[in-house]
N, C-alpha and C positions, 0 to 999 in steps of 0.2 A: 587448446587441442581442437583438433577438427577429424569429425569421424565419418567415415564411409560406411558403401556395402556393396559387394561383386556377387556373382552368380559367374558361370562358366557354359552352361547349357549353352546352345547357338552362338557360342563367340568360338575364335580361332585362338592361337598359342598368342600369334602375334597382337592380336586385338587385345585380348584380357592383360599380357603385360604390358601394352602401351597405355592402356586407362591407368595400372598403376603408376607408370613412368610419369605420366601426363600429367596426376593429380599431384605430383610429390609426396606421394604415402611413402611412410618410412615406417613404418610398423604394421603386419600382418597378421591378424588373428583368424584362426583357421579354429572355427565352432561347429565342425562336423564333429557324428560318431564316429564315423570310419573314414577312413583319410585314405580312398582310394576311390576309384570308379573304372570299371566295367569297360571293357573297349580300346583300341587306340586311340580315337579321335581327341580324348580329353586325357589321357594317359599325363600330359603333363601337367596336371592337380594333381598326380598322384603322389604322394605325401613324400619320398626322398626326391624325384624329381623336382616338386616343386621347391622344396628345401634348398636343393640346390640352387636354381634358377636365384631364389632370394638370395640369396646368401651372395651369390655374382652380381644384383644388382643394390646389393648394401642395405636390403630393406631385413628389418628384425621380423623371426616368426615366432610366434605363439601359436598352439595347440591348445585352444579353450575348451578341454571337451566337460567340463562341468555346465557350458551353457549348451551343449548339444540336446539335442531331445532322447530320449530313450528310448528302448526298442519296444515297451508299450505305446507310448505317447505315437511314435510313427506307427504302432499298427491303427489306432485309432484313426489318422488321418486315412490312410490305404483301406480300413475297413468305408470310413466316409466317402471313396474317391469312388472304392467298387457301387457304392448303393447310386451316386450320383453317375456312373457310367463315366468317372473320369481320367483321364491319361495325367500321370504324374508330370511328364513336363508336359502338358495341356492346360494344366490347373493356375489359376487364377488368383484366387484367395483363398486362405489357410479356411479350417471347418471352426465350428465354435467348438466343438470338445476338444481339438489340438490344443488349442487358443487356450483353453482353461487350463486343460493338464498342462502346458507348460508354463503357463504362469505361475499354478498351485506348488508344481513339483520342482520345476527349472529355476526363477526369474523370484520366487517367492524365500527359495531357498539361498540364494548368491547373494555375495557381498560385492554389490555394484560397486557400491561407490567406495570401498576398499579398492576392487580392481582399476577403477577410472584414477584414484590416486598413484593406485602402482604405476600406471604406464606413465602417467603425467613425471613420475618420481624418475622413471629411466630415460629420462629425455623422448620419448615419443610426442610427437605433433601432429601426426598425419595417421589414423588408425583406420582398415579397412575390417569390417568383419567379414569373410568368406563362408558360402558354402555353396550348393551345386546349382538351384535351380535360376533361371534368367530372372524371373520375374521376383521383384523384394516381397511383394505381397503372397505369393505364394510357398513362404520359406521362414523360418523361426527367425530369422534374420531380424524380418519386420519386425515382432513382437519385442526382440531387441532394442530395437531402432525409436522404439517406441516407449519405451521404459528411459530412454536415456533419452529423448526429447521432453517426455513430461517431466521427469523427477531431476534432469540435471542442466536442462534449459537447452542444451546444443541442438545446433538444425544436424539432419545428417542426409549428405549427397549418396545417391543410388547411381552406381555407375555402369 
């Protein structure tokens, strides 16, 4: 298996699903809390939209919201962003109390490698983990990303 990671900030409809097209993912997992966003611009992540879209272009979605972060854990970041004067999509790199609370509570709690078998068992090859922000390092994603490179050996492409 070979796994990814998307963000949606500053990409177009057409951008974001050509990087899927382009990489051959065939499996979507979609590790937001809320599976919607705010505006037109990105109106197509929004969670039937986007369903749909998959679903025409034959790629499988999942709804991980067991590895989403909580609505503590994101105020902690938001409380860190206001002390740092920082703009959500501005931001950079996660805070270290995100980092910990979603390790402690998220990433400490889940059966990785239970999940990494499931997808492996449903014929997925090509796994993308989704969520809003552009940048991997500013988004749970990473910490994802990063649990599944140390403890299961795979590189993972940021798209």
């Amino acid at each position: 298996m070979e796994f990814f990671t998307i963000g949606v900030y500053n990409s177009t409809e057409d951008l974001f699903f050509n990087k899927l097209i382009d990489n051959n993912i065939d499996t979507f997992c979609d590790i937001r809390l809320r599976r919607g966003v705010r505006g037109s611009k990105y109106s197509f992540v929004n969670s039937n939209k986007l369903q749909e879209k998959l679903f025409r272009l034959g790629l499988k979605y999942e709804h991980c919201i067991e590895l989403a972060p909580t609505n503590e854990i994101r105020d902690s970041q938001k409380n860190e962003d206001k002390i740092n004067s920082q703009n959500k999509r501005d931001r950079q790199v996660l805070g270290e109390t995100f980092i910990k609370e979603y390790k402690d509570k998220i990433l400490d709690r889940f059966e990785l490698k239970s999940f990494l078998e499931k997808l492996e068992n449903s014929g997925s090859k090509k796994i993308v983990f989704f969520c809003v922000e552009e940048n991997n390092n500013a988004c749970h994603r990473s910490i994802l990303s990063n649990e599944i490179e140390q403890k299961f050996n795979y590189k993972i492409k940021h798209l």
